[in-house]
mmCIF file of the N, C-alpha and C atoms, coordinates in Angstrom:
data_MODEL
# 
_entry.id   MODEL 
# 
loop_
_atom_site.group_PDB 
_atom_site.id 
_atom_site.type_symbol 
_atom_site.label_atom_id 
_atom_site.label_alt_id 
_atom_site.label_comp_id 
_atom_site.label_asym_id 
_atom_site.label_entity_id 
_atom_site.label_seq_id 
_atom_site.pdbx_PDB_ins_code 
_atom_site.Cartn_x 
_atom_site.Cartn_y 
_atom_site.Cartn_z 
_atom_site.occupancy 
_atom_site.B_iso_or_equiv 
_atom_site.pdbx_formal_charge 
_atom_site.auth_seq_id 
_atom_site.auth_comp_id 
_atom_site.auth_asym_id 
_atom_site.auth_atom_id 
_atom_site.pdbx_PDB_model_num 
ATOM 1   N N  . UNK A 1 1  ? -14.888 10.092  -4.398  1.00 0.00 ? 1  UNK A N  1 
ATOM 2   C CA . UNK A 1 1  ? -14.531 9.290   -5.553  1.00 0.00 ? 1  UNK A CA 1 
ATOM 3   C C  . UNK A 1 1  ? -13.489 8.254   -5.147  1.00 0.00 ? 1  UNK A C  1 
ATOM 4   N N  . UNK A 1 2  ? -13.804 7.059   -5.830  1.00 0.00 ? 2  UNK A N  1 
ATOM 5   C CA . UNK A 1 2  ? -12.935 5.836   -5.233  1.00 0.00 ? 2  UNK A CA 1 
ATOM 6   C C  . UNK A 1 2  ? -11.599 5.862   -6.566  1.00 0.00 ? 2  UNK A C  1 
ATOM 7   N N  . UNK A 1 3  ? -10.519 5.588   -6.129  1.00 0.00 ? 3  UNK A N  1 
ATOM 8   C CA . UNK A 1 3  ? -9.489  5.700   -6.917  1.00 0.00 ? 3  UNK A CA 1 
ATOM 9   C C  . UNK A 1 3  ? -9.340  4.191   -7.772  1.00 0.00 ? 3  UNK A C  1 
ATOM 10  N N  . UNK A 1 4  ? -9.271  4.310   -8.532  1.00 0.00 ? 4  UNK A N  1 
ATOM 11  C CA . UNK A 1 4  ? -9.096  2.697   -9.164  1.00 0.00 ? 4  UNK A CA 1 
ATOM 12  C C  . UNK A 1 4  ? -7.880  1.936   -8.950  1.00 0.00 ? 4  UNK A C  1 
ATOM 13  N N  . UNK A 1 5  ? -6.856  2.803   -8.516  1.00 0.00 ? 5  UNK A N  1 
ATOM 14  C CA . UNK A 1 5  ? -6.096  2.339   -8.069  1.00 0.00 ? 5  UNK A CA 1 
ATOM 15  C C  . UNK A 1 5  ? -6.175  2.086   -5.857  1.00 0.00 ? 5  UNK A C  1 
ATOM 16  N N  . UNK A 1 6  ? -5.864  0.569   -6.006  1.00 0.00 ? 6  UNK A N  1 
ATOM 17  C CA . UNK A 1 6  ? -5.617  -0.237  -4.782  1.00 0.00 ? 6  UNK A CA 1 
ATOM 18  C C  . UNK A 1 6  ? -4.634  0.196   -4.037  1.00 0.00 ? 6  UNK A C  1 
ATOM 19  N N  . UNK A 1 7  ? -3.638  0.855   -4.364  1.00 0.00 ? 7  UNK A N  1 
ATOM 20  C CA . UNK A 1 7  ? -2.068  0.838   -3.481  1.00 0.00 ? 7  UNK A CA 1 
ATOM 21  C C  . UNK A 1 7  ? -2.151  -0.550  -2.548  1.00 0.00 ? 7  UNK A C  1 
ATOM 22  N N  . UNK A 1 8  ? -2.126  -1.264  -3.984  1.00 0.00 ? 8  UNK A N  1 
ATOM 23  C CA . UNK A 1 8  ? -1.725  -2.877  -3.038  1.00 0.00 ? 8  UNK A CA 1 
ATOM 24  C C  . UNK A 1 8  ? -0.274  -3.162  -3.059  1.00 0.00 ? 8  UNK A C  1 
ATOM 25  N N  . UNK A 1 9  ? 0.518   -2.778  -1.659  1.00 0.00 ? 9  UNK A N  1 
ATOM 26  C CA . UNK A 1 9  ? 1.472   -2.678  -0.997  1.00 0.00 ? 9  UNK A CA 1 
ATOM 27  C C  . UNK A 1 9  ? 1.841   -3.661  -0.166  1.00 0.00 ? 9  UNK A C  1 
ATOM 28  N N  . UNK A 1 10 ? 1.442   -4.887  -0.259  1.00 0.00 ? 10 UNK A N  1 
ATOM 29  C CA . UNK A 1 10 ? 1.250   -5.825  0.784   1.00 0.00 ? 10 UNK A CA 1 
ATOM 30  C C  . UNK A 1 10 ? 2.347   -6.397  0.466   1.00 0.00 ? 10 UNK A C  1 
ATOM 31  N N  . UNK A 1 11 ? 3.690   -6.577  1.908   1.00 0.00 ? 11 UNK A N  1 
ATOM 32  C CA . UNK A 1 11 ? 4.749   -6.840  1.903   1.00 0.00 ? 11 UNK A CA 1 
ATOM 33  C C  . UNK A 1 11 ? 5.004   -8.344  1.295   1.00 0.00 ? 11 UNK A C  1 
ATOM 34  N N  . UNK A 1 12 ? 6.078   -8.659  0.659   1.00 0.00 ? 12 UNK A N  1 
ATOM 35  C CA . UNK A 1 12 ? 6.490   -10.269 0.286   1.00 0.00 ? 12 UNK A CA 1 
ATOM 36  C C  . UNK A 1 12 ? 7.695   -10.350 0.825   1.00 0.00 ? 12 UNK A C  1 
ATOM 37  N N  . UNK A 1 13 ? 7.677   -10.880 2.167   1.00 0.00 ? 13 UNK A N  1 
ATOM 38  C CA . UNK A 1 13 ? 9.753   -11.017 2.748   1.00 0.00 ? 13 UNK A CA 1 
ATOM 39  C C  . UNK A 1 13 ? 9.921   -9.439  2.504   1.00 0.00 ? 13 UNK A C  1 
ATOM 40  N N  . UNK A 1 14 ? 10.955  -8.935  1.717   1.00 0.00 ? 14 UNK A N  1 
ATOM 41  C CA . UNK A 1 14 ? 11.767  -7.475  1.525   1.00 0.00 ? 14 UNK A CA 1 
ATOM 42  C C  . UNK A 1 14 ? 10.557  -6.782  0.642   1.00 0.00 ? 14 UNK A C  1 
ATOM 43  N N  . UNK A 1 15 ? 10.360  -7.633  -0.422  1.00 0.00 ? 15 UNK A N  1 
ATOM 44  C CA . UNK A 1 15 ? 9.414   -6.719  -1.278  1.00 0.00 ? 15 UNK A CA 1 
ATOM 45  C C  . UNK A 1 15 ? 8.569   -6.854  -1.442  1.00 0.00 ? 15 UNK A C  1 
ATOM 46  N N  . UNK A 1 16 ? 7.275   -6.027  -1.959  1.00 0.00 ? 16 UNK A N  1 
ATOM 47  C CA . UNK A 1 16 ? 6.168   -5.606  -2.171  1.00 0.00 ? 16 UNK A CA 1 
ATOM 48  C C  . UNK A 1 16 ? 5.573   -6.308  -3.075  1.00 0.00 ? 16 UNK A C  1 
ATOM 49  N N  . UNK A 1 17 ? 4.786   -7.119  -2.876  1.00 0.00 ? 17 UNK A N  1 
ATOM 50  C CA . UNK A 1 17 ? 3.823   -7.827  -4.111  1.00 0.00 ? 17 UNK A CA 1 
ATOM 51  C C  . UNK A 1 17 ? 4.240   -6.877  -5.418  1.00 0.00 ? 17 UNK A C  1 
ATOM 52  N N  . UNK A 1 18 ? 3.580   -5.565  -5.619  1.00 0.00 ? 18 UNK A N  1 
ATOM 53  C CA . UNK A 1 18 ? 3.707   -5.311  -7.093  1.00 0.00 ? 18 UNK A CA 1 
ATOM 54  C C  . UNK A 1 18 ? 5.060   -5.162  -7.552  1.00 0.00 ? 18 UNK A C  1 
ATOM 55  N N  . UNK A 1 19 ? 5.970   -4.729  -6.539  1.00 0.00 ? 19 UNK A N  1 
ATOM 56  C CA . UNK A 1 19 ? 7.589   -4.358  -7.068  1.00 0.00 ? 19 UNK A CA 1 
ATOM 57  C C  . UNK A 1 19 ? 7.802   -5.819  -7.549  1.00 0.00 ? 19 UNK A C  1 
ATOM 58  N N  . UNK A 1 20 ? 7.496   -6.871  -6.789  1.00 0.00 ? 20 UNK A N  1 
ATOM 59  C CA . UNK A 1 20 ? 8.375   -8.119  -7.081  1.00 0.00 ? 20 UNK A CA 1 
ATOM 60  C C  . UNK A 1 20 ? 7.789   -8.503  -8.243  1.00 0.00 ? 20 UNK A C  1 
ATOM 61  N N  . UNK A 1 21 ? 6.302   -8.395  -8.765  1.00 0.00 ? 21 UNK A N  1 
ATOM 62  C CA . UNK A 1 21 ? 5.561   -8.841  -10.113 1.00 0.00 ? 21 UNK A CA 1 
ATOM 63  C C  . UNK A 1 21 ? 6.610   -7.976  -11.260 1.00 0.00 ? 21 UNK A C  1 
ATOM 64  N N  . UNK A 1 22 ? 6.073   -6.549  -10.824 1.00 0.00 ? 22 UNK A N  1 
ATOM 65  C CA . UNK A 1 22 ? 7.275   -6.129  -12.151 1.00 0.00 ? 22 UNK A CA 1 
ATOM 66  C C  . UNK A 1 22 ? 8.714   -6.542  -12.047 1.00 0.00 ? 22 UNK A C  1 
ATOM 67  N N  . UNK A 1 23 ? 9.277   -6.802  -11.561 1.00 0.00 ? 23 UNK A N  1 
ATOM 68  C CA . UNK A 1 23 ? 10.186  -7.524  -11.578 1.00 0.00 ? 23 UNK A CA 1 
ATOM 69  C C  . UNK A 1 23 ? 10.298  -9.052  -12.214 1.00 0.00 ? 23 UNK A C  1 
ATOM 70  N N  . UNK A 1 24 ? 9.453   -9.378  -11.756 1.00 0.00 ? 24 UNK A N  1 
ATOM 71  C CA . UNK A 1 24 ? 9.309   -10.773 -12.520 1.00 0.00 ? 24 UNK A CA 1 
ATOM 72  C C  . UNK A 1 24 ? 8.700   -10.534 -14.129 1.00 0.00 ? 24 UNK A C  1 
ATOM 73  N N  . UNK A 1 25 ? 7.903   -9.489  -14.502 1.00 0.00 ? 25 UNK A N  1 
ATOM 74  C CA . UNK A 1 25 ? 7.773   -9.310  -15.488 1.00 0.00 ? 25 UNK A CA 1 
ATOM 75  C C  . UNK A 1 25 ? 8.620   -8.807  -16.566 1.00 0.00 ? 25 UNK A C  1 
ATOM 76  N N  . UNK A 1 26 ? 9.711   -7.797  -16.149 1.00 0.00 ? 26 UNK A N  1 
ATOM 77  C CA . UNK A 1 26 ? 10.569  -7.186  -16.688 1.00 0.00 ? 26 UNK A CA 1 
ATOM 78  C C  . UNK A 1 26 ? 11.522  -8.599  -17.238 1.00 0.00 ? 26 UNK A C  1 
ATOM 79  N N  . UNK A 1 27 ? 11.999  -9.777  -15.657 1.00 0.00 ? 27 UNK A N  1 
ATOM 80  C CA . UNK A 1 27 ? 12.845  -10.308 -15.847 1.00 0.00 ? 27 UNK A CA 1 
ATOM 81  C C  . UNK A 1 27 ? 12.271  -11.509 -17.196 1.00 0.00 ? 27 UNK A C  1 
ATOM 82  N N  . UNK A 1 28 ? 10.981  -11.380 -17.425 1.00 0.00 ? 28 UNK A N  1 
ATOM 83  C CA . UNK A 1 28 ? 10.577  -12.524 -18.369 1.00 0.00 ? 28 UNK A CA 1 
ATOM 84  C C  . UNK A 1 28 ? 10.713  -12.155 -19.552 1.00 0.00 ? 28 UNK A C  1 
ATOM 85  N N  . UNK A 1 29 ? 10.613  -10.836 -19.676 1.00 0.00 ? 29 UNK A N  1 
ATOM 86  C CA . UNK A 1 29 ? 10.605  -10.392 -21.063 1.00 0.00 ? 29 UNK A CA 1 
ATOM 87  C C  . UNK A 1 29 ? 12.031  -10.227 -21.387 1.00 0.00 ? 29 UNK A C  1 
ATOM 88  N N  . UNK A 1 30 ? 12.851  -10.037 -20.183 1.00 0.00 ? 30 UNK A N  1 
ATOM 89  C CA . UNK A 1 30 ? 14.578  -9.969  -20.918 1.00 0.00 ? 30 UNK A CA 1 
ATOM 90  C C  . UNK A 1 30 ? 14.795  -11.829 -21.517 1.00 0.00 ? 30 UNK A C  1 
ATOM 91  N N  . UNK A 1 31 ? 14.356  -12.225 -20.483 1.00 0.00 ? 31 UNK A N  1 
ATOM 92  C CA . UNK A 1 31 ? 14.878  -13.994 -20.889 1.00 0.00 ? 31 UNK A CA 1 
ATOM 93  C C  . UNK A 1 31 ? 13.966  -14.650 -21.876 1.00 0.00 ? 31 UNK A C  1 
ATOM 94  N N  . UNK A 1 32 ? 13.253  -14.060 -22.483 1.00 0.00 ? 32 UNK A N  1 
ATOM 95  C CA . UNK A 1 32 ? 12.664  -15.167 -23.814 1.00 0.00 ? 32 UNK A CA 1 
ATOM 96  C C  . UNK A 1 32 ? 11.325  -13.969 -24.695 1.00 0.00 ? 32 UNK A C  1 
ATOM 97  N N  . UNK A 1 33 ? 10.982  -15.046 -25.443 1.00 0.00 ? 33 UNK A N  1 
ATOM 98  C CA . UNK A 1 33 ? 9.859   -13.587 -26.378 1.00 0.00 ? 33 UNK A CA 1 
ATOM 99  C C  . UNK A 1 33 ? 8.652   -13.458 -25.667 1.00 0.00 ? 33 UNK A C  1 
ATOM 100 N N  . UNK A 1 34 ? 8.388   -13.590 -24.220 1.00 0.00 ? 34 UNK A N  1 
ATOM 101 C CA . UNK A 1 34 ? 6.963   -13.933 -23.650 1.00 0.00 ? 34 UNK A CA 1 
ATOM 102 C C  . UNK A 1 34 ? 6.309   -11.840 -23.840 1.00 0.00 ? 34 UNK A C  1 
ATOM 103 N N  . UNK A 1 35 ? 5.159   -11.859 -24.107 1.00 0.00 ? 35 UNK A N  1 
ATOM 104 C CA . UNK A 1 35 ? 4.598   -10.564 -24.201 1.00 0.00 ? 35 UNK A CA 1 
ATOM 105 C C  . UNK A 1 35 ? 3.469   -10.551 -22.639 1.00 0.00 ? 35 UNK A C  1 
ATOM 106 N N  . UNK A 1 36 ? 3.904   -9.229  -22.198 1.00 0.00 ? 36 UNK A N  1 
ATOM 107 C CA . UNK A 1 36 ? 2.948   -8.991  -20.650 1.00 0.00 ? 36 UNK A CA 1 
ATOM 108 C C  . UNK A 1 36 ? 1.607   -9.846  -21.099 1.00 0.00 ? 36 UNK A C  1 
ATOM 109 N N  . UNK A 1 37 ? 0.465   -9.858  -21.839 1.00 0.00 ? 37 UNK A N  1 
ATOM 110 C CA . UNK A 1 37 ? -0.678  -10.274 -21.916 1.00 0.00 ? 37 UNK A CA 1 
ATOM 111 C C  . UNK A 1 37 ? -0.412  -11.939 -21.623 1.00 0.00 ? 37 UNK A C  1 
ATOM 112 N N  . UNK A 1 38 ? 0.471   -12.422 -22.032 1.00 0.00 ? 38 UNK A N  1 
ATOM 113 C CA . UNK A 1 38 ? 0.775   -13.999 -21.595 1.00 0.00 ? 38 UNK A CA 1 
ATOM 114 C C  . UNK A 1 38 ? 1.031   -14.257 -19.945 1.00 0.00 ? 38 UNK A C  1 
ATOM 115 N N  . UNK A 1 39 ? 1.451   -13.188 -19.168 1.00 0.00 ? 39 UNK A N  1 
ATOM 116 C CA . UNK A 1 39 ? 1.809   -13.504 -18.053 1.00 0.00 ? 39 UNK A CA 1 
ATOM 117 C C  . UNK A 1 39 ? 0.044   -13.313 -17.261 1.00 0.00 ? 39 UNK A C  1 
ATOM 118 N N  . UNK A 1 40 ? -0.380  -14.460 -16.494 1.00 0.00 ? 40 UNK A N  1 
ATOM 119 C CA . UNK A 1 40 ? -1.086  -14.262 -16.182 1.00 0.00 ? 40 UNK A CA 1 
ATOM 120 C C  . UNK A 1 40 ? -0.762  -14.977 -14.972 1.00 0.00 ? 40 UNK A C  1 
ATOM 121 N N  . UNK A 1 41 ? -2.011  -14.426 -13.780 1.00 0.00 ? 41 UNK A N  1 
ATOM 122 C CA . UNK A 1 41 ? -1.670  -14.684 -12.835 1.00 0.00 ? 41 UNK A CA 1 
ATOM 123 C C  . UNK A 1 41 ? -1.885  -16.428 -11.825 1.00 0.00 ? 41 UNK A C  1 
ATOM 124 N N  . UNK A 1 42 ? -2.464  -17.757 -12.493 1.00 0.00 ? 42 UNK A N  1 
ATOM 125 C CA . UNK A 1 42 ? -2.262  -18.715 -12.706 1.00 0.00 ? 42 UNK A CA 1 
ATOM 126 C C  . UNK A 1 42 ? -0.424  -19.344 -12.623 1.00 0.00 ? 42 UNK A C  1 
ATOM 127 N N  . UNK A 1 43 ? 0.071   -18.536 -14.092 1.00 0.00 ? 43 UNK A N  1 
ATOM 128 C CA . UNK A 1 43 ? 1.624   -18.514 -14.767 1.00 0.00 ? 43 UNK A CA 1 
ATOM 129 C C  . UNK A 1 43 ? 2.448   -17.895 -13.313 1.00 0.00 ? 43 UNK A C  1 
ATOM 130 N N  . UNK A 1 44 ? 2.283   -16.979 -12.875 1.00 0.00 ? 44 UNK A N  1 
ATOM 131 C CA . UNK A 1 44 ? 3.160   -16.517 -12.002 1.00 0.00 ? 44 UNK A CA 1 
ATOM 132 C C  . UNK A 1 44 ? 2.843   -16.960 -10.333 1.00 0.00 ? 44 UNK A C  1 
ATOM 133 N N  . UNK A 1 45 ? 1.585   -17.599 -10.053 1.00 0.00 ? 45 UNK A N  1 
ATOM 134 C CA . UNK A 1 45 ? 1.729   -18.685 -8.905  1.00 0.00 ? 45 UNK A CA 1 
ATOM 135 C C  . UNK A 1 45 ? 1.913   -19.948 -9.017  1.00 0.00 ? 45 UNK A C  1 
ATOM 136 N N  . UNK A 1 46 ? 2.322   -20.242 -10.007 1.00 0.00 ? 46 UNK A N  1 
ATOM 137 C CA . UNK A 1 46 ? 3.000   -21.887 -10.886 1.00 0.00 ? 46 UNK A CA 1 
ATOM 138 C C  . UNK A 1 46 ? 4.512   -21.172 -10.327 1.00 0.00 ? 46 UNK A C  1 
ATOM 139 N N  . UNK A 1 47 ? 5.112   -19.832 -11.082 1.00 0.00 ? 47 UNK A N  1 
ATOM 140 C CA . UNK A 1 47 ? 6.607   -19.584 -10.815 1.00 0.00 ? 47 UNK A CA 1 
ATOM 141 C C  . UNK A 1 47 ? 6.867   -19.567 -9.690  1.00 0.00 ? 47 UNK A C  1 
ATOM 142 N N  . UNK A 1 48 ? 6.411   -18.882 -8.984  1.00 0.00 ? 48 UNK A N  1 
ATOM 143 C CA . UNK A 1 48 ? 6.432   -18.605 -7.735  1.00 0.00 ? 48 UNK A CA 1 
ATOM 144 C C  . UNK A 1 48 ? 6.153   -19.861 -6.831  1.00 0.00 ? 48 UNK A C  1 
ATOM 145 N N  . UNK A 1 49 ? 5.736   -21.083 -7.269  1.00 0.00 ? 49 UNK A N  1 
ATOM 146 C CA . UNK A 1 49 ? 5.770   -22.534 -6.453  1.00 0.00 ? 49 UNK A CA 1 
ATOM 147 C C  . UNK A 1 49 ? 4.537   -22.002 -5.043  1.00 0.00 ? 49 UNK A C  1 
ATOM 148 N N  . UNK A 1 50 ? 3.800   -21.462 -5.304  1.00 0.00 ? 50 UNK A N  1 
ATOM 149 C CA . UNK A 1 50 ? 2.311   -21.187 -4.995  1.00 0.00 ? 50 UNK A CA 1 
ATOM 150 C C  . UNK A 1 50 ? 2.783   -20.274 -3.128  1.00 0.00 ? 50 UNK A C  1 
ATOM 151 N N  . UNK A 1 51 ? 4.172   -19.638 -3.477  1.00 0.00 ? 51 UNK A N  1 
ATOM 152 C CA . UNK A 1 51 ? 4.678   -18.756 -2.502  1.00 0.00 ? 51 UNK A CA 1 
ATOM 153 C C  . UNK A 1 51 ? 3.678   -17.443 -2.210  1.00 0.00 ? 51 UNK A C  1 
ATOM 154 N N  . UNK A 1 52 ? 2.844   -16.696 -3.103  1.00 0.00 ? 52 UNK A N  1 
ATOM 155 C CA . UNK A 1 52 ? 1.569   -15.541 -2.802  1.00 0.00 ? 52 UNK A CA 1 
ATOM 156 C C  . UNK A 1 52 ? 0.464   -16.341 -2.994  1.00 0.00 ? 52 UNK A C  1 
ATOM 157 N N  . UNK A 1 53 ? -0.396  -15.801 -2.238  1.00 0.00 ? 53 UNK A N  1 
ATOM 158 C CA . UNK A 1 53 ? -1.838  -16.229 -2.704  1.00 0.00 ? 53 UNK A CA 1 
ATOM 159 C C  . UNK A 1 53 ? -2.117  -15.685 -4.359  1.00 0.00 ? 53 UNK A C  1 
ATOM 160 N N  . UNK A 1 54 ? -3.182  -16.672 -4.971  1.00 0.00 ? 54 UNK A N  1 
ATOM 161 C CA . UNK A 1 54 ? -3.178  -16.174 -6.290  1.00 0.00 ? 54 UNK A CA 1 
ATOM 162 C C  . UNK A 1 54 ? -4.415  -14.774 -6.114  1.00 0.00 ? 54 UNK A C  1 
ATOM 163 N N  . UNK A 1 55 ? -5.222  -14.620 -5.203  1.00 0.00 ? 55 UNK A N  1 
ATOM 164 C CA . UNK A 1 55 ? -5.864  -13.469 -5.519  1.00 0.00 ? 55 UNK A CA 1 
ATOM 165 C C  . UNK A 1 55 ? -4.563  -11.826 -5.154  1.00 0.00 ? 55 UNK A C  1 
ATOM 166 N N  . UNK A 1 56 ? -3.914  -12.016 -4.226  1.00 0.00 ? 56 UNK A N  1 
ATOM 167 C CA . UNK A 1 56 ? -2.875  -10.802 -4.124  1.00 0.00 ? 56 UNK A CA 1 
ATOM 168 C C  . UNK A 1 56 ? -2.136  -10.643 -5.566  1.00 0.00 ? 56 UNK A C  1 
ATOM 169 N N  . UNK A 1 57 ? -1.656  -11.709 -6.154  1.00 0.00 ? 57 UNK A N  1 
ATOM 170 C CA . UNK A 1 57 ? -1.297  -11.710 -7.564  1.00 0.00 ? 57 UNK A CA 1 
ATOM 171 C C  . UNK A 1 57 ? -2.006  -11.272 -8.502  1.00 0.00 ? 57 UNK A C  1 
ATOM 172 N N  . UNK A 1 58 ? -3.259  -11.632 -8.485  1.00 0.00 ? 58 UNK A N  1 
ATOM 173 C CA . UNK A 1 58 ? -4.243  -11.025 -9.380  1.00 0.00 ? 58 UNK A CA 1 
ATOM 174 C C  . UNK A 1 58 ? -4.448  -9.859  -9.430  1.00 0.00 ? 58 UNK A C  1 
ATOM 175 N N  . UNK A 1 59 ? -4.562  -9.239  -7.725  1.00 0.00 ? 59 UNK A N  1 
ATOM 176 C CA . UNK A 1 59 ? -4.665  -7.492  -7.752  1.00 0.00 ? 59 UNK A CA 1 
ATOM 177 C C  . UNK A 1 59 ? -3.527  -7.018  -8.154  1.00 0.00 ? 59 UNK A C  1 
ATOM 178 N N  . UNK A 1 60 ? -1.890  -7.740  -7.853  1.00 0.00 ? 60 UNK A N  1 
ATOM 179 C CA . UNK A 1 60 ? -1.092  -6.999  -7.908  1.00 0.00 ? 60 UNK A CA 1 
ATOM 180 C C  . UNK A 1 60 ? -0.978  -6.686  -9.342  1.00 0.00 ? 60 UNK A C  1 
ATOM 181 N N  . UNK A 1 61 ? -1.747  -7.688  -10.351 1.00 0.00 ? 61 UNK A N  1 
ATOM 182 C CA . UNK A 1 61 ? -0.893  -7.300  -12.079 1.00 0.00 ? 61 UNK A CA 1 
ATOM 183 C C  . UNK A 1 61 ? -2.397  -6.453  -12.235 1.00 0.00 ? 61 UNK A C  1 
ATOM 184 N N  . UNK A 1 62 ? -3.299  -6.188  -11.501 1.00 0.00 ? 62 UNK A N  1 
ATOM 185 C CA . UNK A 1 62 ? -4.148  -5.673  -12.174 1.00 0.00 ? 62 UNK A CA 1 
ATOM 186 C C  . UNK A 1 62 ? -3.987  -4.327  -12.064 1.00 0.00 ? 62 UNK A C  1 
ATOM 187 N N  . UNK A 1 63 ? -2.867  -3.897  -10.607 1.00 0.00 ? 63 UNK A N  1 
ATOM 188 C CA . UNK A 1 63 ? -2.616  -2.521  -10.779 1.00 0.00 ? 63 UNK A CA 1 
ATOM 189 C C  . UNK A 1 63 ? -1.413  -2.180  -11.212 1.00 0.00 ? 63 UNK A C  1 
ATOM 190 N N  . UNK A 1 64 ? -0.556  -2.956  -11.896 1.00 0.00 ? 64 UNK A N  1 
ATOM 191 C CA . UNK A 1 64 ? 0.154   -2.789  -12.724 1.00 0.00 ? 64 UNK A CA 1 
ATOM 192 C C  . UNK A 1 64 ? -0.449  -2.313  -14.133 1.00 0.00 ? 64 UNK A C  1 
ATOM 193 N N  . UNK A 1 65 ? -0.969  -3.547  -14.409 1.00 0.00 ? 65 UNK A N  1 
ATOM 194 C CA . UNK A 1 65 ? -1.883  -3.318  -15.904 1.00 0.00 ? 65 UNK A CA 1 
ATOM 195 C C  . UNK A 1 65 ? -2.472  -1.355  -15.814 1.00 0.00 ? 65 UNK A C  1 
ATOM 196 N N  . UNK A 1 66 ? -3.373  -0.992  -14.758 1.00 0.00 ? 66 UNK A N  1 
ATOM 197 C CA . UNK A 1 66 ? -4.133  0.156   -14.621 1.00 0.00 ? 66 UNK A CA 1 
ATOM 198 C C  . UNK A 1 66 ? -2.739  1.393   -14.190 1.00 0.00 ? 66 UNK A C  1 
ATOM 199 N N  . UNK A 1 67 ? -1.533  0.935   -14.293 1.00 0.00 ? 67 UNK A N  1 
ATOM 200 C CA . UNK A 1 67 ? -0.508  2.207   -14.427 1.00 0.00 ? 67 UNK A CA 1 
ATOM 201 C C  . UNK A 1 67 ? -0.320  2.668   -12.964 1.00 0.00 ? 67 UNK A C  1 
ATOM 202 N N  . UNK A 1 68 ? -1.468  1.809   -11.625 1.00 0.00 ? 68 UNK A N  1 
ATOM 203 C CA . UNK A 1 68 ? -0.618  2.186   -10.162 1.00 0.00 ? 68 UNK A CA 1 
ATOM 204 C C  . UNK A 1 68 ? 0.457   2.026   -9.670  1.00 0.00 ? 68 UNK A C  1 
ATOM 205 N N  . UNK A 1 69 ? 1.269   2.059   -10.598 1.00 0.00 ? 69 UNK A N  1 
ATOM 206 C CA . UNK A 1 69 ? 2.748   2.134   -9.874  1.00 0.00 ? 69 UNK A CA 1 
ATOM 207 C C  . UNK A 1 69 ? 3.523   3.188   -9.157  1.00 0.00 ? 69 UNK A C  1 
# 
């Protein structure tokens, strides 16, 4: 059986694609009314000044979204 979860772990500098997304997600929702479903992954390789590829971004909120943390 294939796990639905990726353990996409793929380093960024110090941190980890998904640590640094939740992070960036946590930090969006302290600084204004944005709700997780708005952050998409387009929005966060615009923030990021196109620093990850947008498909690693894509997996990384998708195993966020699916609770692989």
């Amino acid at each position: 059986m294939i796990s639905k979860c990726l353990m996409w772990r793929k380093p960024v500098g110090k941190m980890k694609i998904v640590d640094r997304l939740q992070q960036f997600i946590e930090d969006e929702a302290l600084s204004c009314s944005m709700d997780f479903g708005c952050i998409t992954p387009l929005y966060v390789y615009r923030m990021w000044g196109g620093a990850v590829a947008l498909e690693d971004i894509e997996i990384g909120l998708k195993e966020i979204k699916n609770g692989c943390r």
